[in-house]
Backbone bond lengths (Angstrom), bond angles and torsions (degrees), N, CA, C in turn:
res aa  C-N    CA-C-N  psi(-1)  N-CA   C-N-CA  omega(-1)  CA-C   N-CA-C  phi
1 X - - - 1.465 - - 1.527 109.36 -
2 X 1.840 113.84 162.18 1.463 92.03 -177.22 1.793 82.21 -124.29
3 X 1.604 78.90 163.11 1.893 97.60 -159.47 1.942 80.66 -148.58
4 X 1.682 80.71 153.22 2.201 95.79 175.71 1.560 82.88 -95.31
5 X 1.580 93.17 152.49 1.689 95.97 -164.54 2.092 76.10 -155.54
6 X 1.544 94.98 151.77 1.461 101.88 -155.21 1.934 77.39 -75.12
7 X 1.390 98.27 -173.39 1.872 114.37 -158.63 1.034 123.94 -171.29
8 X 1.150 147.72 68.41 1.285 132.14 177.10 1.619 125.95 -59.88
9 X 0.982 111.13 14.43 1.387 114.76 174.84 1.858 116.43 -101.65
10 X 1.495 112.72 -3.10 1.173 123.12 -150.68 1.687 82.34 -121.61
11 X 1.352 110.97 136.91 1.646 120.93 171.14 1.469 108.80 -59.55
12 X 1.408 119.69 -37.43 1.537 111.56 174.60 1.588 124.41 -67.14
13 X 1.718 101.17 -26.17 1.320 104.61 -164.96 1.527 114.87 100.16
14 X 1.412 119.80 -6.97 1.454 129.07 171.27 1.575 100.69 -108.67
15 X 1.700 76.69 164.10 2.124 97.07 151.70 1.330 101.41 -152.93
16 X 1.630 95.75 175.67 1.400 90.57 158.32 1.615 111.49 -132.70
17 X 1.421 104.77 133.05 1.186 97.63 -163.54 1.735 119.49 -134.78
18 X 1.287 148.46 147.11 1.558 164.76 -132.11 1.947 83.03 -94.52
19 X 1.361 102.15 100.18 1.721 96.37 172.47 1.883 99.44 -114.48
20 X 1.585 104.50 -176.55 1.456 109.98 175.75 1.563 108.76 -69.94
21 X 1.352 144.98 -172.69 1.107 148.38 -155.15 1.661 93.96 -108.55
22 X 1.262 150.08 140.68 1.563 138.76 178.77 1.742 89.13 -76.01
23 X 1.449 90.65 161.81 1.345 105.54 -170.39 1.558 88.06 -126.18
24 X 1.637 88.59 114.54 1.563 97.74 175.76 1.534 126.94 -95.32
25 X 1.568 126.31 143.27 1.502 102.89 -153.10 1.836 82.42 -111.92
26 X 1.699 101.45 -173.59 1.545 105.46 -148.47 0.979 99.18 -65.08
27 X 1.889 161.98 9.27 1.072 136.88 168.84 1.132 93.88 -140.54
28 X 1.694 124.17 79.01 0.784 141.86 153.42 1.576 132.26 -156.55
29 X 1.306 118.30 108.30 1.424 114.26 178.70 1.406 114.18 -71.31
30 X 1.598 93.57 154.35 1.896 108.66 169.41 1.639 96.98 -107.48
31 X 1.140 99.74 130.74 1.187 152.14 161.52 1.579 139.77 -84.55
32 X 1.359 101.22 84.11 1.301 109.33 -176.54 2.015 114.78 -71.79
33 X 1.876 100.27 109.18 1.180 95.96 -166.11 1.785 118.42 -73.38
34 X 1.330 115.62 146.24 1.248 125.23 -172.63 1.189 128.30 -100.81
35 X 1.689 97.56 -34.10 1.676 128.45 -171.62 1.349 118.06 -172.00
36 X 1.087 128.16 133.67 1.392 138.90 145.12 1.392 141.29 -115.67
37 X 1.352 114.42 168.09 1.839 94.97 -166.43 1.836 90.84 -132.11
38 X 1.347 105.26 162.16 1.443 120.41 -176.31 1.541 113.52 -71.79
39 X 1.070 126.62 119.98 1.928 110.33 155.32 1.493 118.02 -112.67
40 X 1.396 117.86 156.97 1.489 109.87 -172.41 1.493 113.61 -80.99
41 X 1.309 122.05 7.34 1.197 115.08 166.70 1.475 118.74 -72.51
42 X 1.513 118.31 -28.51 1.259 146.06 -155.99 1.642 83.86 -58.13
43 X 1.681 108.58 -66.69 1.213 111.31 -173.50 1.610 122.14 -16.25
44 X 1.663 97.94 -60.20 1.474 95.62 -158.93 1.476 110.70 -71.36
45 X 1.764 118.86 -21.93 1.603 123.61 179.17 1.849 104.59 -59.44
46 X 1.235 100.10 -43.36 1.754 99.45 -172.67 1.223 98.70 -48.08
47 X 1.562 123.06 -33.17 1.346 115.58 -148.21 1.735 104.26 -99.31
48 X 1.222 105.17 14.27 1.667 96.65 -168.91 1.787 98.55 -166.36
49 X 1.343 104.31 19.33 1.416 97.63 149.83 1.776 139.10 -106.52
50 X 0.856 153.01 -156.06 1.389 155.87 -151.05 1.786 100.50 -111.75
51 X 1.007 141.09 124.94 1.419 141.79 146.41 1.758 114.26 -40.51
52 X 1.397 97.46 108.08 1.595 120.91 178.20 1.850 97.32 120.69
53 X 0.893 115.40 0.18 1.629 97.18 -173.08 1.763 120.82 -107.46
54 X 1.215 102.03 133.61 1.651 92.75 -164.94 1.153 114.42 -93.87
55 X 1.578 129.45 156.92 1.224 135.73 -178.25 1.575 107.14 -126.42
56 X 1.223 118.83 162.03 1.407 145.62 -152.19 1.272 140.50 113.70
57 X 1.208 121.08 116.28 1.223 123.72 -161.88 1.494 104.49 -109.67
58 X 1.248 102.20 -50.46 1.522 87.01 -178.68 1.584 134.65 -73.78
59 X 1.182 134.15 139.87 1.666 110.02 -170.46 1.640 103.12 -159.58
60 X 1.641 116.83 137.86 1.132 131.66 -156.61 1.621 103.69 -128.61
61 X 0.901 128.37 102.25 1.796 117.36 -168.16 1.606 110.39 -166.96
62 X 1.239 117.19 -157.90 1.456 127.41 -157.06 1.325 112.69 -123.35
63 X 1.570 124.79 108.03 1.509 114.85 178.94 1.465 114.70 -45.96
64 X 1.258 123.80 143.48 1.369 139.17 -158.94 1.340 100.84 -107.87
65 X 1.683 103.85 -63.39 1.432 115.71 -173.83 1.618 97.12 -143.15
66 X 1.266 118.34 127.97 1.870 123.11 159.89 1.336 119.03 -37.21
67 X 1.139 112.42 147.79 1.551 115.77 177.76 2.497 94.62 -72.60
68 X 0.942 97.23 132.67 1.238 122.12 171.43 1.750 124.25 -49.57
69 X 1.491 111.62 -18.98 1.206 116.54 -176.48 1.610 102.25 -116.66
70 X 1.653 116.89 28.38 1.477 126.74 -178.26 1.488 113.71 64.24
71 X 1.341 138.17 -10.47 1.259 117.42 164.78 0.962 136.43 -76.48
72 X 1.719 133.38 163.98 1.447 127.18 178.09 1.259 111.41 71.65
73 X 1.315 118.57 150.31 1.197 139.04 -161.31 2.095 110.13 -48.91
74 X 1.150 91.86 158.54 1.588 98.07 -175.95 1.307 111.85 -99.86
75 X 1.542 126.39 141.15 1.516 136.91 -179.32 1.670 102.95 -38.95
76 X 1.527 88.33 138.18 1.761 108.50 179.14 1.388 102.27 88.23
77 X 1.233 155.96 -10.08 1.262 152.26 45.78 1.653 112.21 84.56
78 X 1.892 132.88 56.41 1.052 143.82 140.84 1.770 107.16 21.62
79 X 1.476 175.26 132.08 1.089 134.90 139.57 1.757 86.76 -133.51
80 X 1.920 102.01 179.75 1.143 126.62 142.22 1.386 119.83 -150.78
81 X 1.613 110.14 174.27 1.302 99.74 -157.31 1.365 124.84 162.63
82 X 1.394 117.97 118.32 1.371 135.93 -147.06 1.728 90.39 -94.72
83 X 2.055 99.25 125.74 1.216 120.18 175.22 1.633 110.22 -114.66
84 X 1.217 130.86 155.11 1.691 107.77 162.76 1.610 121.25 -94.22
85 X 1.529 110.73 8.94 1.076 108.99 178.63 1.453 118.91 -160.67
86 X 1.119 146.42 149.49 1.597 124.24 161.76 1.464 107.14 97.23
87 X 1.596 121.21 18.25 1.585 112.34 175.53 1.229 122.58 -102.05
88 X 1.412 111.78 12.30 1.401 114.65 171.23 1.510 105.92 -116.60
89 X 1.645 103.61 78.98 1.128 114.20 -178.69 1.665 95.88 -147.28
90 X 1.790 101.27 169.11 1.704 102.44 173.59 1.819 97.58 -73.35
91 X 1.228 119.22 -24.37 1.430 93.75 -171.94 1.965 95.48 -154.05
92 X 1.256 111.66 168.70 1.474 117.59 -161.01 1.759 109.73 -158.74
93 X 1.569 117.34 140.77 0.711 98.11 -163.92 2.021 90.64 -111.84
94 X 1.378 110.68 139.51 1.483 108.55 174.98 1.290 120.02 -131.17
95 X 1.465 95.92 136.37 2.106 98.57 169.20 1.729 101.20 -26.09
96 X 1.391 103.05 151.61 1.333 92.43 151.64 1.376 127.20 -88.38
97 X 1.270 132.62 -29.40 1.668 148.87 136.37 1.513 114.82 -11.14
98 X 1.763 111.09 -20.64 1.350 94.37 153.69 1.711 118.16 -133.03
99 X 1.704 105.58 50.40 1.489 111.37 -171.77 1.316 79.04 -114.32
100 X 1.964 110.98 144.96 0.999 124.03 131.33 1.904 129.59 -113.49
101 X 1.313 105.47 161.98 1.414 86.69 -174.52 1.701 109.27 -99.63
102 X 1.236 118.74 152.17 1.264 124.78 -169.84 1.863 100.50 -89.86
103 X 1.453 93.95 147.03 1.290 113.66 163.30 1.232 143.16 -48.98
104 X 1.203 139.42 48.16 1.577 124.17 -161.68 1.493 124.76 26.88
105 X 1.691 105.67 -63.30 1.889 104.36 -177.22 1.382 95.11 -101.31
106 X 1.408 144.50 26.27 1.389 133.77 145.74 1.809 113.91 -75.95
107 X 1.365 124.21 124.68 1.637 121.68 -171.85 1.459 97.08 -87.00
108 X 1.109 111.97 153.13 1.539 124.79 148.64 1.347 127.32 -27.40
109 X 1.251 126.30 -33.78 1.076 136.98 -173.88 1.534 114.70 -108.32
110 X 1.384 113.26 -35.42 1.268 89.57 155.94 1.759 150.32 -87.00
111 X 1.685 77.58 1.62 1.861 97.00 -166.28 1.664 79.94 -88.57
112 X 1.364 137.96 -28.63 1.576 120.28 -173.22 1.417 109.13 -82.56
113 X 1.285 139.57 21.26 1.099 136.24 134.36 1.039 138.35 -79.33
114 X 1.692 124.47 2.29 1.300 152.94 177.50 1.566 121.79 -73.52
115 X 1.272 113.26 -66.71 1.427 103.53 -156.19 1.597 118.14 -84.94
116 X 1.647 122.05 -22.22 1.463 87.40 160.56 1.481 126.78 -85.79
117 X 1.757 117.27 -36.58 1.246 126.87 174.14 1.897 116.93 -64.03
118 X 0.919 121.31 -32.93 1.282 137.33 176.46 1.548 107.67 -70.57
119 X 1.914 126.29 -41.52 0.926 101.56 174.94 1.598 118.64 -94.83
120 X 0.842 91.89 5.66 1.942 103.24 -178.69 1.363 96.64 -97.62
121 X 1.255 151.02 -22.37 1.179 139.61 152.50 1.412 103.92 -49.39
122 X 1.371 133.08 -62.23 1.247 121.88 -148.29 1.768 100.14 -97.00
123 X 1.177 126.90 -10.56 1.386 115.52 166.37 1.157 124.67 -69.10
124 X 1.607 117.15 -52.15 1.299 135.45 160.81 1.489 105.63 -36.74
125 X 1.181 133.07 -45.37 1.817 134.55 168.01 1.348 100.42 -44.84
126 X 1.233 120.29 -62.90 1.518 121.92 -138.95 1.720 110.16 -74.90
127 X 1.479 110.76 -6.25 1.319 132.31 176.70 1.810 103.38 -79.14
128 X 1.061 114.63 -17.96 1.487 126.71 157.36 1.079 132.21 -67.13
129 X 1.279 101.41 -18.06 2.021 111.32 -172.01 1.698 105.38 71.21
130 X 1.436 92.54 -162.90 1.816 114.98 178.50 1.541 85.97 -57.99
131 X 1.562 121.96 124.58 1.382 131.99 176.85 1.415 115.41 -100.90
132 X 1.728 111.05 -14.46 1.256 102.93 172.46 1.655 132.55 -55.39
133 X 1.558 112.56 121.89 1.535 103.05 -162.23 1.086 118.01 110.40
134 X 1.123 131.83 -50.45 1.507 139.07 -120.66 2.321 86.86 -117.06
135 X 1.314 89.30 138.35 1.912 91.35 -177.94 1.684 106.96 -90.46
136 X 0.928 121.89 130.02 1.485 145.96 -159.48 1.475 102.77 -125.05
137 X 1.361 118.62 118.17 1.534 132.02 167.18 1.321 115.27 -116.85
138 X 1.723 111.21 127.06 1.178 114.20 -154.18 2.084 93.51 -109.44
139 X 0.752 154.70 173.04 1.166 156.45 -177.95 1.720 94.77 -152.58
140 X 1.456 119.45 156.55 1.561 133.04 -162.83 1.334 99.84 25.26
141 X 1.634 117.38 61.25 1.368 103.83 174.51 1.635 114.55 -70.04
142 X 1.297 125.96 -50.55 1.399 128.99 170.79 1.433 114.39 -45.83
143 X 1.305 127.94 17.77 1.183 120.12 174.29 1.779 99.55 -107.71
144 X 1.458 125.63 148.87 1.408 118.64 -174.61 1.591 108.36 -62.47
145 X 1.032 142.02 -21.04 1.576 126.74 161.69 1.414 108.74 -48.20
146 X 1.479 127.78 -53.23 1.151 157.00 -173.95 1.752 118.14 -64.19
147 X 1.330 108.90 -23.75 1.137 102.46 -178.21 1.745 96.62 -103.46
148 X 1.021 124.90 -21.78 1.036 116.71 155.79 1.300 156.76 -84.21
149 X 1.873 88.69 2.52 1.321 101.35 178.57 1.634 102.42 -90.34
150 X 1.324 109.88 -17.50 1.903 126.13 -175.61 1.863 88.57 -44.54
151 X 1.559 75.40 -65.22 1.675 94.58 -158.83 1.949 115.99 -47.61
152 X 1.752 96.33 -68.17 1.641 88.37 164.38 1.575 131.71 -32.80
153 X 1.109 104.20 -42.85 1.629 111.70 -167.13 1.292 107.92 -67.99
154 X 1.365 107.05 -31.60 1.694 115.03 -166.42 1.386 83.51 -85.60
155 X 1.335 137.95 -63.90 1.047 121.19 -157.36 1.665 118.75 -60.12
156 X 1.504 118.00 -9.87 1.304 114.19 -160.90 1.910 74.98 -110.83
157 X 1.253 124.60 38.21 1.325 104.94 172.79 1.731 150.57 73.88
158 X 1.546 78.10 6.56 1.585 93.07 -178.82 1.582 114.51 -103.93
159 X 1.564 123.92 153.59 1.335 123.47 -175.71 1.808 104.59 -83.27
160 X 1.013 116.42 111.66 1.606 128.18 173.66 1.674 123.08 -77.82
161 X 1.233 90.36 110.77 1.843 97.19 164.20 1.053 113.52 -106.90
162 X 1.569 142.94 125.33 1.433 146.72 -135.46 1.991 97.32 -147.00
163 X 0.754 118.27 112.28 1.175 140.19 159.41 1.535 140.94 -61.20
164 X 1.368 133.16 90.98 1.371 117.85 -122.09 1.929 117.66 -172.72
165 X 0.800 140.89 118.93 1.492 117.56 175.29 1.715 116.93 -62.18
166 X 1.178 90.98 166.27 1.433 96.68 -169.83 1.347 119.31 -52.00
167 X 1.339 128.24 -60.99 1.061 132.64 155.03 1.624 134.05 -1.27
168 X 1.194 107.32 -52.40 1.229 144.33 168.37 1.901 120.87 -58.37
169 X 0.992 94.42 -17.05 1.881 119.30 -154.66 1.491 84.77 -67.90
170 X 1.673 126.97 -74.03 1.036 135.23 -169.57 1.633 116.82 -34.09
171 X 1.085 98.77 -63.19 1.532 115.60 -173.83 1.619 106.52 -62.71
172 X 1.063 132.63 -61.09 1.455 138.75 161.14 1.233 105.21 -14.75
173 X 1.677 123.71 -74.35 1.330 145.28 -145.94 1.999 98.25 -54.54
174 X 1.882 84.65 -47.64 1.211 99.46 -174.67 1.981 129.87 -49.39
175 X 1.566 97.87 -49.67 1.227 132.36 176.84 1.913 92.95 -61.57
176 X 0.683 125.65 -57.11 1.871 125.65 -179.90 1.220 96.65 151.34
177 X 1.219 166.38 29.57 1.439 146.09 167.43 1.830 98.74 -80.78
178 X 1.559 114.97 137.20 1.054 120.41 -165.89 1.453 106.52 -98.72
179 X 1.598 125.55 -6.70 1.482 139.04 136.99 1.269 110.50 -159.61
180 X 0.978 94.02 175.71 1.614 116.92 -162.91 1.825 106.27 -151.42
181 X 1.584 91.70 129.11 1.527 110.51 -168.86 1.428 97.57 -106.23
182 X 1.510 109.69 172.53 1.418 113.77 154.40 1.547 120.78 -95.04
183 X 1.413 113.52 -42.95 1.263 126.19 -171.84 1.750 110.38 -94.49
184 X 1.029 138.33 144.69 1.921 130.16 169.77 1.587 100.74 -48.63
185 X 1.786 100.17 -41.80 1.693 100.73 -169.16 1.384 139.65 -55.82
186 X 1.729 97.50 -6.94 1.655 117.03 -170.33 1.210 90.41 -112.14
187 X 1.389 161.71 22.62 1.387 149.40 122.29 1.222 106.99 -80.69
188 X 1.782 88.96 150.27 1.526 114.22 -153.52 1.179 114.99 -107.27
189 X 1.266 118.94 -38.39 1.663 127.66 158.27 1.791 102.63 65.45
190 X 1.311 109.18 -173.69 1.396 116.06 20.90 1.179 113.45 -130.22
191 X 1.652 120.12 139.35 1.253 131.61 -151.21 1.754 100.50 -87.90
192 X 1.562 87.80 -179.92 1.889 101.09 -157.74 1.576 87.40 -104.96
193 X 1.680 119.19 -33.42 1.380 113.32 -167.89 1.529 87.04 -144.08
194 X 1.400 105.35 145.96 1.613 123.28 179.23 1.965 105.13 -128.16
195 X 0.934 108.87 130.14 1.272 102.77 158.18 1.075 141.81 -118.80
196 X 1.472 129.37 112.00 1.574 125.24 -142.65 1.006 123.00 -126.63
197 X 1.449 126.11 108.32 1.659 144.51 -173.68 1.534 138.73 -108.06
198 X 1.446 103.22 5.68 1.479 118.49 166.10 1.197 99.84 -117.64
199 X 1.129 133.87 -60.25 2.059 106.75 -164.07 1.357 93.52 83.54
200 X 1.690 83.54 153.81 1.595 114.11 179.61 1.027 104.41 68.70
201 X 1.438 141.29 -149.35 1.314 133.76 -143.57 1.623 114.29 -60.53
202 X 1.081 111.08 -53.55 1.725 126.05 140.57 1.705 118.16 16.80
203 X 1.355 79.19 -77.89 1.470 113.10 -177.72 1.703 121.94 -59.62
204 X 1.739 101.72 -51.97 1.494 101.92 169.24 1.293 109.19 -78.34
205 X 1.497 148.83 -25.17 0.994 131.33 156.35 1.626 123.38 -38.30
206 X 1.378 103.57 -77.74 1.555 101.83 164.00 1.279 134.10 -28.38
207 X 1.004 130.99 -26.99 1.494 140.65 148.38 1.510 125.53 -77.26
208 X 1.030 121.63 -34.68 1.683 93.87 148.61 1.158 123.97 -82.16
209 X 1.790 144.14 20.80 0.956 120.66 152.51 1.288 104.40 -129.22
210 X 1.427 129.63 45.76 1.343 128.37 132.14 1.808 131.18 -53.52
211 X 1.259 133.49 159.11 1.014 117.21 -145.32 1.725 99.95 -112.54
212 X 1.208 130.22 152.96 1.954 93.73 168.66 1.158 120.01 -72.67
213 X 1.875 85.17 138.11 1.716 93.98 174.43 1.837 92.30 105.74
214 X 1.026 115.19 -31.81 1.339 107.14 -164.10 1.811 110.88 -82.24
215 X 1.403 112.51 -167.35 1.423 126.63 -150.89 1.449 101.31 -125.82
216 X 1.382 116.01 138.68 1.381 127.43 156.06 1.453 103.97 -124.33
217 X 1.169 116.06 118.01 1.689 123.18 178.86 1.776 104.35 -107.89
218 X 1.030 110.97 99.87 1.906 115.78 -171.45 1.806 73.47 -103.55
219 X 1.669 85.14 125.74 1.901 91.59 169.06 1.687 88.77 -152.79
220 X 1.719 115.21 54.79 1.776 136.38 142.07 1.807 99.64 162.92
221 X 1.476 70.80 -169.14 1.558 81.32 -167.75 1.552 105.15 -152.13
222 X 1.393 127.94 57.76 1.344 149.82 140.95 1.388 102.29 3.91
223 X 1.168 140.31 -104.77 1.473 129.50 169.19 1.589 141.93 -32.57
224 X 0.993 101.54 3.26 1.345 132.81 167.64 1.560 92.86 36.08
225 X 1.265 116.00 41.63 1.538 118.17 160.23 1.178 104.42 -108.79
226 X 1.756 99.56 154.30 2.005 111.15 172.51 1.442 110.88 -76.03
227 X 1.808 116.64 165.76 1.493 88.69 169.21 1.761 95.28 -130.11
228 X 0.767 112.04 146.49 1.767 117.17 -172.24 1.872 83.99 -86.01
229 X 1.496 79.31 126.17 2.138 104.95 171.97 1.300 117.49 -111.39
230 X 1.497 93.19 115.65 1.866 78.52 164.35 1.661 116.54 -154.37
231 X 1.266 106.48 170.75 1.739 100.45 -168.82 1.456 136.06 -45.96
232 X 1.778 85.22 -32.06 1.755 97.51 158.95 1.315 140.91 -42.62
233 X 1.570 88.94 -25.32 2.051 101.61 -163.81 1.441 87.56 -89.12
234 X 1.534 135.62 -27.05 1.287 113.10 168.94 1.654 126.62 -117.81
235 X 1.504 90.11 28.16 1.894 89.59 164.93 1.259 93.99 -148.51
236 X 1.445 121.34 151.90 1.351 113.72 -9.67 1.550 107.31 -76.78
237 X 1.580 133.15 -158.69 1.159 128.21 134.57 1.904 92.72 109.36
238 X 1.375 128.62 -44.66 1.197 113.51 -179.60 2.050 109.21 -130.64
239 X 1.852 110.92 41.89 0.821 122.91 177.86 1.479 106.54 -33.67
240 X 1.352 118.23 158.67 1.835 137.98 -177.13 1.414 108.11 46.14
241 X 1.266 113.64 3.65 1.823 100.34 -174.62 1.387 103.34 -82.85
242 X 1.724 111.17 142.34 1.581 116.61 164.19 1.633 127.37 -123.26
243 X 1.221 100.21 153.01 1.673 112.28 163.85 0.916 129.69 -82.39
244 X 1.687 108.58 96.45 1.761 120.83 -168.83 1.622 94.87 -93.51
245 X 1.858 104.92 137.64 1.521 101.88 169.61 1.445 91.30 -96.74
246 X 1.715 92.47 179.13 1.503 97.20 170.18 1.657 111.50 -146.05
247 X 0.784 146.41 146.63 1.586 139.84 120.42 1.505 126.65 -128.13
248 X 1.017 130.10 157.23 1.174 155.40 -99.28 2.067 88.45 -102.42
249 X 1.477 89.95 -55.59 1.687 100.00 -174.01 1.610 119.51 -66.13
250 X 1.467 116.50 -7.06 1.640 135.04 -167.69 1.110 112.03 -125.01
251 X 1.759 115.55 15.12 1.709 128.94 -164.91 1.427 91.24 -88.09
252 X 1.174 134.18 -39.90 1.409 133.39 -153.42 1.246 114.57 126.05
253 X 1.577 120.00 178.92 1.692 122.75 -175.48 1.612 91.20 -100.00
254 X 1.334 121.01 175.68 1.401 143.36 -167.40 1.683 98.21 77.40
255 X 1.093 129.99 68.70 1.436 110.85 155.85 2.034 98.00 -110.18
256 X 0.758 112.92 -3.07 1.713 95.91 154.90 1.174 133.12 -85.21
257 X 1.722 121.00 -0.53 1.296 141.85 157.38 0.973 110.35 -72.70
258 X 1.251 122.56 -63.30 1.626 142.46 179.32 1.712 98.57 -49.70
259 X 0.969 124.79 -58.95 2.002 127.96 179.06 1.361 106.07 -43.06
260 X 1.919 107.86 -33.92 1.735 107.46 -157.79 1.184 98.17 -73.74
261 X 2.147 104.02 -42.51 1.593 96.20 -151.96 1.632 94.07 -51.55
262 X 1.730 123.29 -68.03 1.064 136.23 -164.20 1.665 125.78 -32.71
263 X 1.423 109.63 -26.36 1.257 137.58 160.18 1.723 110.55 -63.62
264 X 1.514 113.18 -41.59 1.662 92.71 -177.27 1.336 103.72 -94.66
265 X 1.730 130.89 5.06 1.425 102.91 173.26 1.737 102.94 -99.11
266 X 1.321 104.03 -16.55 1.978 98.06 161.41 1.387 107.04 -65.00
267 X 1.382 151.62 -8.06 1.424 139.42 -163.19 1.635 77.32 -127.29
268 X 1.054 155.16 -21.12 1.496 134.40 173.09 1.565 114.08 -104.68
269 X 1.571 96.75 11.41 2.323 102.82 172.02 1.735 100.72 56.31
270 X 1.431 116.02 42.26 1.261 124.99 151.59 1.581 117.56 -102.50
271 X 1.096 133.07 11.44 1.110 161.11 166.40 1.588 152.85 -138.65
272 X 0.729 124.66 115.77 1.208 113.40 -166.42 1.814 120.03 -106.28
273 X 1.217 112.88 134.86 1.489 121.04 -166.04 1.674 85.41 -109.16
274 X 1.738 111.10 163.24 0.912 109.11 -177.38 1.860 99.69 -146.25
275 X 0.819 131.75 128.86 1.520 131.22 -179.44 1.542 113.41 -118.32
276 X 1.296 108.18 89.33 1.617 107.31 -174.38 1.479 128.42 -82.39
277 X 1.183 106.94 6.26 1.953 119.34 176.77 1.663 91.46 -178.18
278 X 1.505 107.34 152.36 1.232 113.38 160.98 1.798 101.47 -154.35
279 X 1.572 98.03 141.35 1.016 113.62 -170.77 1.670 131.80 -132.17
280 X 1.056 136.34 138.23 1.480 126.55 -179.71 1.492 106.69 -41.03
281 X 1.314 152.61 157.52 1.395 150.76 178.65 1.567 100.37 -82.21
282 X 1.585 115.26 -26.73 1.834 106.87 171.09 1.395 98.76 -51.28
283 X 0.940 130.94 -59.16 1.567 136.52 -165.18 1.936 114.53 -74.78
284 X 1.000 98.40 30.75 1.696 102.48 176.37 1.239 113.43 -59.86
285 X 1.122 132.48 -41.55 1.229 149.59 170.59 1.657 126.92 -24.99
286 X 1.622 99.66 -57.17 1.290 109.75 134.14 1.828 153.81 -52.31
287 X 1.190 99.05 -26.18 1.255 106.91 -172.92 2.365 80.22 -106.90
288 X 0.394 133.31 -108.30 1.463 106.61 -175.38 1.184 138.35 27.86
289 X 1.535 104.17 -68.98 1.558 118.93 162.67 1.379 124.04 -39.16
290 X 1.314 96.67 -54.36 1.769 117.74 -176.96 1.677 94.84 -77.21
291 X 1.138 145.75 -22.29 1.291 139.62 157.89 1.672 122.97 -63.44
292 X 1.644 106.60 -42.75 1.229 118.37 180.00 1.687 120.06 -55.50
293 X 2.090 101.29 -51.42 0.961 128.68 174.44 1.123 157.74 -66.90
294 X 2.009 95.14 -8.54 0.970 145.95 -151.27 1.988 103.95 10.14
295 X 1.501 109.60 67.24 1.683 126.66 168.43 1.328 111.92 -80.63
296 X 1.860 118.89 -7.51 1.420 120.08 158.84 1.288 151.14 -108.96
297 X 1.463 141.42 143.97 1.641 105.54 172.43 1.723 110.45 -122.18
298 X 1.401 87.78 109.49 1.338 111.20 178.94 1.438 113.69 151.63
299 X 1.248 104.82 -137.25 2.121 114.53 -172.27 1.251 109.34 -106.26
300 X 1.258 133.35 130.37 1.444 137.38 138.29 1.302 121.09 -72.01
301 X 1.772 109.21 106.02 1.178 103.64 176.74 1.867 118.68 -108.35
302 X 1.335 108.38 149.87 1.543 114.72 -179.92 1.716 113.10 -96.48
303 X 0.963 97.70 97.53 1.851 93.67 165.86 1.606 111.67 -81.70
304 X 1.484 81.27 132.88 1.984 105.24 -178.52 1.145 117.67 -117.35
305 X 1.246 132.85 -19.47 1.242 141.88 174.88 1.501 105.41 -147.23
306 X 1.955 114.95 124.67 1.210 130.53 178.47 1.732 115.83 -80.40
């Protein structure tokens, strides 16, 4: 099969290149890939993994063959579904524990903007508790983690402050954020749950206007600044509150539950997916740039199979 496999011989840093077939073990289907979408974490793996090794996590495609020990969906079989490695390939082999099956009127392209950003939106929530009520500050909201975290929160009932350039304001408002700042420093808080994705100054802001008792869940650090911590920033004034990290692979098992729920509020227009370029995967190169540069708002997705 041919799969983009990292390269140093290639100006992007990819290829694509004729590998062995993955060898899928008994609870795991292969997966003929259809689509995948970009995340900015991706960036930093291209940049610090081994020549021959593939990356992609996210992946939207067609059961090939059933997982062998009867679970998970059966060949011919709609799916999507968060891998940690190996999704920018023609075909992949996945737990079934993290397949969900797609909806009839859910597309390929928009369900592959789902499973890593989609489920890190909604884990990062759940570190909030019952949200109904409760004021929620979203930081890089215009980023697709972010626009979906607007949306979850609102939908589970919470008042949203979204963090954001101006530009951005409109679209936010739209999605449910009940305002939207430019700076962390012009929200007023103080909120019960924060969610925090730049770091560094960012970051100590967000912590003094956490609430007591309440949550800061930092799951990146966008500014790629440190932030100096100390007991001061939470006493007095935001007693019992903590700094939950997060990522995605240390969340727990069920993220093919987690893909479904997110899957039936895109097939019932309680959600909104957003696909801002899509491109053949020869042409990654492009959709990279526009990842690097951030020249989009929304997903870059790669089609691999027509």
């Amino acid at each position: 099969m041919l799969a983009l496999v990292i390269s140093s011989d290639s100006a992007t840093g990819l290829g694509i290149a004729e590998l062995a077939e993955p060898q899928a073990a008994s609870n795991e289907a292969l997966v003929s890939v259809h689509a995948t979408s970009l995340n900015r974490g991706e960036l930093r793996l291209l940049s610090i993994r081994p020549n021959g090794w593939i990356p992609g996590q996210d992946v939207v495609g067609v059961v090939e063959r059933a997982a062998a020990d009867g679970s998970g969906p059966a060949v011919g079989t709609r799916v999507a579904a968060l891998v940690d490695q190996a999704g920018w390939a023609e075909r992949v082999a996945v737990p079934t524990d993290r397949l969900a099956v797609l909806p009839d009127d859910v597309s390929f392209a928009s369900a592959a903007t789902l499973p890593v950003a989609g489920t890190t939106a909604l884990r990062t929530l759940r570190h909030g508790g019952d949200l109904a009520g409760q004021q929620v500050l979203i930081t890089g909201a215009s980023g697709a983690v972010g626009r979906f975290q607007v949306q979850i929160a609102r939908e589970q009932g919470a008042s949203v402050t979204a963090v954001a350039a101006a530009r951005h304001a409109e679209d936010l408002r739209g999605l449910g954020a009940g305002q939207v700042v430019e700076s962390i420093e012009l929200a007023e808080g103080p909120f019960s749950l924060i969610t925090e994705s730049v770091g560094g100054e960012s970051l100590a802001h967000a912590i003094e206007r956490v609430a007591p008792g309440g949550t800061v869940v930092m799951f990146g650090s966008s500014s790629g600044e440190l932030t100096p911590i100390g007991f001061r920033q939470f006493v007095p004034g935001h007693e019992g509150a903590r700094l939950q990290t997060f990522a995605y692979y240390a969340s727990g098992p069920s993220i093919g539950a987690d893909i479904a729920s997110l899957l039936a509020l895109v097939a019932a227009g309680r959600l909104e997916t957003r696909v801002a370029m899509t491109a053949p995967w020869t042409d990654i190169a492009q959709a990279l740039d526009a990842l690097r540069h951030r020249s989009i708002s929304g997903k870059a997705v790669l089609t691999i199979t027509e």
